[in-house]
PLY file of the C-alpha trace (Angstrom):
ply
format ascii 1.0
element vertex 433
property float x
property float y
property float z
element edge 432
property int vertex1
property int vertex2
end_header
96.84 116.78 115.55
99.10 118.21 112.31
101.26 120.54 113.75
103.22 117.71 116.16
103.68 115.37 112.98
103.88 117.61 110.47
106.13 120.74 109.28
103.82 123.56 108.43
100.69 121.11 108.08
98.81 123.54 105.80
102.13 124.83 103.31
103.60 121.02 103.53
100.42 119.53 102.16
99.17 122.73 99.48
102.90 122.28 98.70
102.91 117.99 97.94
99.64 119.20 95.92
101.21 121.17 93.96
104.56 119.63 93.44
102.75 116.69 92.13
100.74 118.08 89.66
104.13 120.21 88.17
105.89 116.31 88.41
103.13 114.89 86.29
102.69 117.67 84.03
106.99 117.38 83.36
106.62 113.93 82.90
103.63 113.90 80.18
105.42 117.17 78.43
109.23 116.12 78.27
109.89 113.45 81.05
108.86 110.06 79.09
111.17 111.35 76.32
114.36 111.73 78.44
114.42 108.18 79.57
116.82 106.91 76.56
119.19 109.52 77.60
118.89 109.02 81.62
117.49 106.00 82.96
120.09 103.78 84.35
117.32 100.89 83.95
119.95 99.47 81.05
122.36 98.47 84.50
119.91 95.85 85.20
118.82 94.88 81.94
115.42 97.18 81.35
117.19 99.55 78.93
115.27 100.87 75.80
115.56 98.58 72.71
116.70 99.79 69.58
113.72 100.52 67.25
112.61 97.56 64.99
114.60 97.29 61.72
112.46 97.55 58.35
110.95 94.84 57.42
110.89 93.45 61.07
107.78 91.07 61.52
104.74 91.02 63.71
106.14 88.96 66.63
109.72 90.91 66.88
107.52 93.97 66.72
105.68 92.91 69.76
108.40 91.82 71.51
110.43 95.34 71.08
107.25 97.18 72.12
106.79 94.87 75.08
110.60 95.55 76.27
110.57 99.17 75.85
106.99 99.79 77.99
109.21 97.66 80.70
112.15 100.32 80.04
109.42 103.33 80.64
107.71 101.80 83.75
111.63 101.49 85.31
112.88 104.81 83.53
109.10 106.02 85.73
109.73 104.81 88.95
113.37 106.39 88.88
112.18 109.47 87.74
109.44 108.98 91.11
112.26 108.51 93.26
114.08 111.61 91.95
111.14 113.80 92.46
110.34 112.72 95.83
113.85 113.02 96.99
114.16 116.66 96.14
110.53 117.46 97.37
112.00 115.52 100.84
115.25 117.75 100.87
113.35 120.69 100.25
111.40 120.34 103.33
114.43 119.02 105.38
116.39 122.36 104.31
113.65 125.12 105.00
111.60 123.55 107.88
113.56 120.97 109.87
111.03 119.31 111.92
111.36 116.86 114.56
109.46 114.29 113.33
110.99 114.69 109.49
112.49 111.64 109.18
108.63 109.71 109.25
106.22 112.68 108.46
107.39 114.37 105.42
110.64 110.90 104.65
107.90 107.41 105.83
105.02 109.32 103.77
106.88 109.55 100.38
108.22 106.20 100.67
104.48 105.08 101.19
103.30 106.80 98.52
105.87 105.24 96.23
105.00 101.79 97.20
101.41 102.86 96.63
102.06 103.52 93.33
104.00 100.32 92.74
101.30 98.29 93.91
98.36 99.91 91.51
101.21 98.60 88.94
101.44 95.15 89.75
97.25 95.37 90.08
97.97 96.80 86.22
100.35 93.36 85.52
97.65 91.33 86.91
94.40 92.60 85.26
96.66 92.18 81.74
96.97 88.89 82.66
93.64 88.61 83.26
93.18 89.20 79.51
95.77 86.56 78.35
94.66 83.70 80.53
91.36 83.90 79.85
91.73 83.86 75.93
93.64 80.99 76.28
91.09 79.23 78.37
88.76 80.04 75.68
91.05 78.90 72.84
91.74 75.89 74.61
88.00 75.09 75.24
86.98 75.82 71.69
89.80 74.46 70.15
90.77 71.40 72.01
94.43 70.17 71.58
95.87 73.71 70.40
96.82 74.61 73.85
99.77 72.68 74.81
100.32 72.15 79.16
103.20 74.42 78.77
101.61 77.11 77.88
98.93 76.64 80.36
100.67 75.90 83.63
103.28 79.25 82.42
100.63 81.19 82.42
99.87 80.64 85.95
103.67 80.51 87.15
103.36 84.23 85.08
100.55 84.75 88.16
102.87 83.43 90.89
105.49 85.61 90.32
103.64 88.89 90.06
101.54 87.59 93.03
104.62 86.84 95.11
106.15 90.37 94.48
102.87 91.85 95.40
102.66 89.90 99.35
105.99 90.51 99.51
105.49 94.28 98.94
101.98 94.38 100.97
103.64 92.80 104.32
106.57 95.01 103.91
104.29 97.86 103.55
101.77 96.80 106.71
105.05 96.69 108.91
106.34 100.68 107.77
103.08 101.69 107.98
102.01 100.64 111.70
105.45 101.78 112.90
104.48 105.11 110.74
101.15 105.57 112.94
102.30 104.86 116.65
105.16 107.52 115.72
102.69 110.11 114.76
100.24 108.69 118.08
103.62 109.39 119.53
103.86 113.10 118.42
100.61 113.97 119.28
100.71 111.97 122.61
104.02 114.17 123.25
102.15 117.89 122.47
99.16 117.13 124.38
101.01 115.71 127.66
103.31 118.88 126.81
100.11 120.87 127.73
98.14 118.24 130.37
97.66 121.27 133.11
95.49 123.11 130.89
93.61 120.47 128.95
93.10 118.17 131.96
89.62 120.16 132.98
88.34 118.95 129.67
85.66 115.74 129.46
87.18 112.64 129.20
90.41 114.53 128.53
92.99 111.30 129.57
90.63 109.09 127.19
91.20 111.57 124.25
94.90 111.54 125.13
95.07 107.68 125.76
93.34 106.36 123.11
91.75 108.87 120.40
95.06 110.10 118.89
95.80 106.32 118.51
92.72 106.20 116.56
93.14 109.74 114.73
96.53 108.38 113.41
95.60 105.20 112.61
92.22 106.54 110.77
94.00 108.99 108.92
96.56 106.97 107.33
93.90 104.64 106.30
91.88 106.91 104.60
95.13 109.09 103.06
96.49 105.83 101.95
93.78 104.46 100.22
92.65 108.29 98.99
96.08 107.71 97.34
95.36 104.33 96.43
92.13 105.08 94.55
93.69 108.42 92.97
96.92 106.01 91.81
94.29 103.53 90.32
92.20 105.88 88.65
95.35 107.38 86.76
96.07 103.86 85.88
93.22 102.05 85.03
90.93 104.76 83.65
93.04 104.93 80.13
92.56 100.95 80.53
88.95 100.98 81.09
88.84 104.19 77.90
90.73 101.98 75.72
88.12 98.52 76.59
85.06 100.84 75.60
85.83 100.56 71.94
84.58 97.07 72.22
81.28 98.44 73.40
78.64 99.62 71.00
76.17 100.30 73.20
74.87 99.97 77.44
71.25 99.55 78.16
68.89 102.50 78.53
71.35 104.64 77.46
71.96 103.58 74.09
75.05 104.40 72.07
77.15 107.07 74.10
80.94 107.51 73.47
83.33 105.88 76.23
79.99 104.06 77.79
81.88 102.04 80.63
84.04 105.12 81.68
80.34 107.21 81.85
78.42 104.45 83.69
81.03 104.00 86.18
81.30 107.65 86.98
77.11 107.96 87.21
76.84 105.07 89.28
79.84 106.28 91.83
77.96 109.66 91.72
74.97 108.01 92.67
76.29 105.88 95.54
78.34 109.04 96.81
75.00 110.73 96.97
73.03 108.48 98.68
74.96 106.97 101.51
76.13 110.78 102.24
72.23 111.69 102.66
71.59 108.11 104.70
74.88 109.00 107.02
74.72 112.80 107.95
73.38 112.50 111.45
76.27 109.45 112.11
79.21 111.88 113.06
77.16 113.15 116.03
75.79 110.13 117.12
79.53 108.62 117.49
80.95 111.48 119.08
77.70 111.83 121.76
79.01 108.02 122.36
81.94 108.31 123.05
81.43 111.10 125.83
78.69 108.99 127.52
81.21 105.99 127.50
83.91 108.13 128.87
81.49 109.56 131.72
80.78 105.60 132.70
84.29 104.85 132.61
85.57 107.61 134.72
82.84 106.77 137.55
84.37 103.00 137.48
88.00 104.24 137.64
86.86 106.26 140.40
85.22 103.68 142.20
87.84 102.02 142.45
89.83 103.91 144.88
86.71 105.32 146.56
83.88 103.68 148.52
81.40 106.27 148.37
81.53 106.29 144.11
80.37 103.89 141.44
77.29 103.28 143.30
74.31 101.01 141.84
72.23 103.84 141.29
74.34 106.20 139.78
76.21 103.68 137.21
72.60 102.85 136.66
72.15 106.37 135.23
75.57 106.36 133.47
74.92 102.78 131.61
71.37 104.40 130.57
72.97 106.98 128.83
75.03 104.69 126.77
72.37 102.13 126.36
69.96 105.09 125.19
73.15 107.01 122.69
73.81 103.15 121.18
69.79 102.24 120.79
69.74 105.57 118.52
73.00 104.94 116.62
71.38 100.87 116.00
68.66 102.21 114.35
70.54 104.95 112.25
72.84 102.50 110.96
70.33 99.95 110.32
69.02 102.14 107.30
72.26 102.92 106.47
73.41 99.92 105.61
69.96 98.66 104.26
71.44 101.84 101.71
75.17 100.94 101.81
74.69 96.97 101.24
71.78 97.07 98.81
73.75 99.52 97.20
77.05 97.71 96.70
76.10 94.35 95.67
73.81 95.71 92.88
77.17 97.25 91.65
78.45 93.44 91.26
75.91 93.31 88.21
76.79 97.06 87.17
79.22 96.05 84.51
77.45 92.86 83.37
74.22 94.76 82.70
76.50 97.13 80.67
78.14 94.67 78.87
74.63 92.71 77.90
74.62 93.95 74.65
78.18 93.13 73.59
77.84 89.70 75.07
75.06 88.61 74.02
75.98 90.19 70.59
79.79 88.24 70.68
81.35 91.07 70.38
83.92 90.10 73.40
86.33 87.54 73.70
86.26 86.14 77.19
89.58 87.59 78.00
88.51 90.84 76.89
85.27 90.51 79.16
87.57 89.85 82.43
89.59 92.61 81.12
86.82 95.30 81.28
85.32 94.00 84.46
88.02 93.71 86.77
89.42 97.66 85.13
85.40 98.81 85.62
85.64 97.59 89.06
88.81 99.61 90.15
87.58 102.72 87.89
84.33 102.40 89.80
85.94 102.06 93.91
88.17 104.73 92.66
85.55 107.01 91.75
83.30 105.43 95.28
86.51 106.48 97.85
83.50 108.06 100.11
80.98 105.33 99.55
83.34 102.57 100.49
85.46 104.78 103.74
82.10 106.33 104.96
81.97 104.22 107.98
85.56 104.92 108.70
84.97 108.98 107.82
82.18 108.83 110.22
84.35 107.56 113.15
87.21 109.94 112.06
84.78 113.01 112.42
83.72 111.69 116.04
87.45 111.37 117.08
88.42 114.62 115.28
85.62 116.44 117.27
87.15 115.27 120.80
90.81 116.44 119.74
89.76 119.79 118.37
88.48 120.76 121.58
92.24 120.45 122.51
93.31 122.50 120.02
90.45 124.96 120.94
91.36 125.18 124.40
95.27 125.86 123.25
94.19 128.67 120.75
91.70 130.25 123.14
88.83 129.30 121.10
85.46 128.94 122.07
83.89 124.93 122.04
81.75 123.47 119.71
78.26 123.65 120.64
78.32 119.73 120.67
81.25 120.06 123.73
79.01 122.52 125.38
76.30 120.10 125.71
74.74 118.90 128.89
76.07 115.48 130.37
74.57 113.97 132.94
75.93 114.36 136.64
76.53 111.57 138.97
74.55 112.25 142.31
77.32 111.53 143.98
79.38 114.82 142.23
75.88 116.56 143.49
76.83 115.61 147.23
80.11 116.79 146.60
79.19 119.94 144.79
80.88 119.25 141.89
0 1
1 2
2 3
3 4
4 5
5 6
6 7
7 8
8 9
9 10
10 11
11 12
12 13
13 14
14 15
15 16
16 17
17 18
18 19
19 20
20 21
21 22
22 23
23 24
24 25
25 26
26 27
27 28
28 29
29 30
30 31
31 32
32 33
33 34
34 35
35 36
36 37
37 38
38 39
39 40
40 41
41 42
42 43
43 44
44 45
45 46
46 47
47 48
48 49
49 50
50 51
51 52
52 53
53 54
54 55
55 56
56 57
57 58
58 59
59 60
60 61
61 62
62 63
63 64
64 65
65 66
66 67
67 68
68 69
69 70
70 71
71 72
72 73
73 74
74 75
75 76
76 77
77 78
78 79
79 80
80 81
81 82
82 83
83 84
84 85
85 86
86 87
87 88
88 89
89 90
90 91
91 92
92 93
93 94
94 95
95 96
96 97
97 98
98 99
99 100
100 101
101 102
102 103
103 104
104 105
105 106
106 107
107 108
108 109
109 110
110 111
111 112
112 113
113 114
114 115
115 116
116 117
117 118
118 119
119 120
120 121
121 122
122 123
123 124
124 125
125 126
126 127
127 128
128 129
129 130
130 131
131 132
132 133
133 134
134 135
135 136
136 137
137 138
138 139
139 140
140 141
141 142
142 143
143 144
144 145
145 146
146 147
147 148
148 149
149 150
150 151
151 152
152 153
153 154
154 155
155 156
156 157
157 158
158 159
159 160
160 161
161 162
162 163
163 164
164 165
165 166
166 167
167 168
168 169
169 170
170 171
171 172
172 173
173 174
174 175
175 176
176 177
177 178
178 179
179 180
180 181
181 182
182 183
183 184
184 185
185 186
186 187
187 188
188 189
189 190
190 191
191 192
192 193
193 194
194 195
195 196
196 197
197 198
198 199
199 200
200 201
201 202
202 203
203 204
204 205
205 206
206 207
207 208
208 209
209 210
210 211
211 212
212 213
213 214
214 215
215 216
216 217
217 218
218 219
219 220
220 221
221 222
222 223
223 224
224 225
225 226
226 227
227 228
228 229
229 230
230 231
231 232
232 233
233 234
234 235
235 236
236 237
237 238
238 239
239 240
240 241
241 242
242 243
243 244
244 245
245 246
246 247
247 248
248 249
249 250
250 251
251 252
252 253
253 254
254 255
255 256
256 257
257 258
258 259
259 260
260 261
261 262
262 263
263 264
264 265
265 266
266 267
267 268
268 269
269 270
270 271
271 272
272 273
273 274
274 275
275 276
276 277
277 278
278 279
279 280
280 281
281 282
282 283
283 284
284 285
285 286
286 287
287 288
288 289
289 290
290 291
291 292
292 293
293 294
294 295
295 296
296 297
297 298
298 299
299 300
300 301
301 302
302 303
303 304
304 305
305 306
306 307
307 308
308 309
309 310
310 311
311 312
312 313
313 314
314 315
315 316
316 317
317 318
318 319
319 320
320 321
321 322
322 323
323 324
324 325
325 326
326 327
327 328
328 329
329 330
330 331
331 332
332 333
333 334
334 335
335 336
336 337
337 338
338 339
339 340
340 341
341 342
342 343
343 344
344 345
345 346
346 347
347 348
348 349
349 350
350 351
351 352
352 353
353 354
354 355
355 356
356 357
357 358
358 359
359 360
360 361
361 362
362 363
363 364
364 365
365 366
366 367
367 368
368 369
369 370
370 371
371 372
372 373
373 374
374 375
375 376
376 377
377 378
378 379
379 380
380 381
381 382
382 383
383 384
384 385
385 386
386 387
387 388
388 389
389 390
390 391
391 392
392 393
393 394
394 395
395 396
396 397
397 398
398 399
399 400
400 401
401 402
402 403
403 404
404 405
405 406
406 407
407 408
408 409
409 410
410 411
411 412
412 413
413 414
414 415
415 416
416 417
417 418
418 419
419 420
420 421
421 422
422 423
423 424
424 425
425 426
426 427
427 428
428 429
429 430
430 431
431 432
């Protein structure tokens, strides 16, 4: 499932770990510093400003500040590019692979883009902040806001929002040509092998159509594991900073960084729960898919011979799937009596939080849109298993099938799931198969 894609699938990923974590920690000790010196951002006019002379006022002040955390954010995504092209040649030089070019090249680029999109999410929540102050202002204070103002604000939108589709479709198109070729890889090692994985259950199904799904599934989740990582590291100073407007939550009283702690609690919570309400899913899905593949390989085979896919045994077969889906109806239907009850009480999560402060007018409306929209991406950050459980769950089923591939290559023994009984066509009984 790795080893096609992937160079060294356990060293390649231990290795992005770590090289990540020694990127960030350069970047917070002496890499923000260097940027005067070595970003080439000034070539396209996002070069660091000269430091406000004395006596400067409030609004040039601003302005320079504004300008040079635009210098930083370009001076950051060159210093990005930089480390992901030596991590890239590093892998290209010690373990060329044959699949390089989209495993180790397609997945930094993604990651990049990743990245760039928490940032516009970042522009827009700011915005957030500004528009709705000046909705405020205007509706408290009518005639102070002029049209201009207004209708720039929401061209301000436009443009961040037109850089962020543009980005997104660009993004949808790398990545589904970034799945089929790692389908593609795995497709390639498994035919590689057909003679001694054909014996297996279902075994042209798994090839067929589960490694589409494994790929597919596990960019998905590793993108948006990114995703919610990326967002965290963005919006959880955000969210740290917006707590000094809040005194106090209810219940808990007055507790230091409130929204950051609530939002962590109440992922914890959610994480908890839905694992407890979803542990016997996995099986259930993978059971399914082995009765569906028994009912579809005594149709195929009917097909080209009379004596099979009679009435009595597809009969048998369907009842089988009808019984596997009855069970997996009525697990899910408490799961998700867990699941939805659980997320749209979240929708009021923040509000209930912010009663005090509100109802004190401590906020400014801005500031209120501000903290809920950066409480909201905190909070699916910290909820990455509450909010890809269902998708997890059909991973697991899929990754059970494969690994009995990779079993059979390694000489290992089956899972005691793959060992299970399945029923036997009375027609393979005449046979004595």
């Amino acid at each position: 499932m790795f080893t096609s894609f992937f160079p060294k699938p356990k060293f390649f990923f231990l290795s992005a770990v770590l090289w990540t974590g020694l990127c960030m920690a350069f970047w917070f000790l002496l890499g923000r510093d260097l940027g005067q010196s070595l970003s080439l951002g000034g070539l396209i006019g996002f070069g660091f400003p000269a430091e406000p002379l004395e006596g400067a006022d409030e609004a040039q002040a601003a302005l320079i500040a504004a300008a040079r955390e635009i210098a930083l954010d370009v001076w950051l995504y060159q210093y990005m590019i930089v480390c992901g092209g030596i991590f890239v040649a590093a892998w290209r030089f010690f373990a060329p692979h044959r699949w390089f070019r989209w495993s180790v090249g397609a997945s930094s680029v993604i990651i990049f883009i990743t990245w760039f999109q928490v940032q516009l999410d970042v522009m827009i929540n700011d915005w957030f902040g500004t528009f709705y102050d000046l909705v405020q202002e205007a509706l408290s204070k009518p005639g102070t806001v002029s049209a201009e103002r207004y209708f720039g604000q929401l061209a301000t939108f436009v443009s961040i929002a037109l850089v962020f589709v543009t980005v997104a479709v660009v993004t949808h198109f790398l990545v589904s040509h970034y799945i089929f070729r790692w389908r593609t890889a795995m497709n390639d090692y498994y035919v590689a092998n057909w003679p001694r994985l054909r014996h297996i259950e279902g075994a042209s199904q798994r090839v067929q159509e589960d490694t589409m799904r494994f790929a597919r599934l596990m960019e998905d989740l590793g993108v948006r594991l990114i995703d919610s990582l990326m967002t965290l590291m963005a919006f959880l100073p955000i969210l740290w900073g917006l707590s000094a407007h809040v005194s106090e939550v209810p219940i808990l009283g007055e507790i230091p960084q409130a929204l950051v702690f609530v939002a962590i609690l109440w992922a914890t919570l959610g994480t908890t729960i839905l694992a407890v309400a979803g542990i016997r899913l996995p099986g259930l899905e993978f059971r399914n898919q082995r009765v569906e593949a028994a009912y579809r390989k005594e149709l195929v085979l009917g097909e080209d011979h009379a004596d099979r896919a009679q009435p009595p045994t597809l009969d048998m077969l369907f009842g089988e799937v009808r019984r596997n889906y009855f069970r997996l109806y009525l697990n899910y239907l408490y799961f998700n009596v867990v699941r939805y009850g659980y997320l749209q009480a979240g929708v009021l999560v923040p509000y209930v939080a912010l009663g005090p402060s509100i109802v004190g007018g401590a906020l400014t409306l801005g500031v209120m849109q501000q903290i809920v929209r950066a409480f909201g991406r905190v909070e699916s950050s910290f909820q990455y298993l509450v909010l890809s459980w269902t998708t997890i769950i059909e991973l697991i089923s899929i990754y059970k099938r494969l690994r009995a591939f990779e079993a059979t290559l390694h000489h290992e023994p089956l899972s005691e799931i793959e060992r299970e009984v399945t029923p036997v066509p009375a027609s393979d009984l005449q046979n004595g198969a």
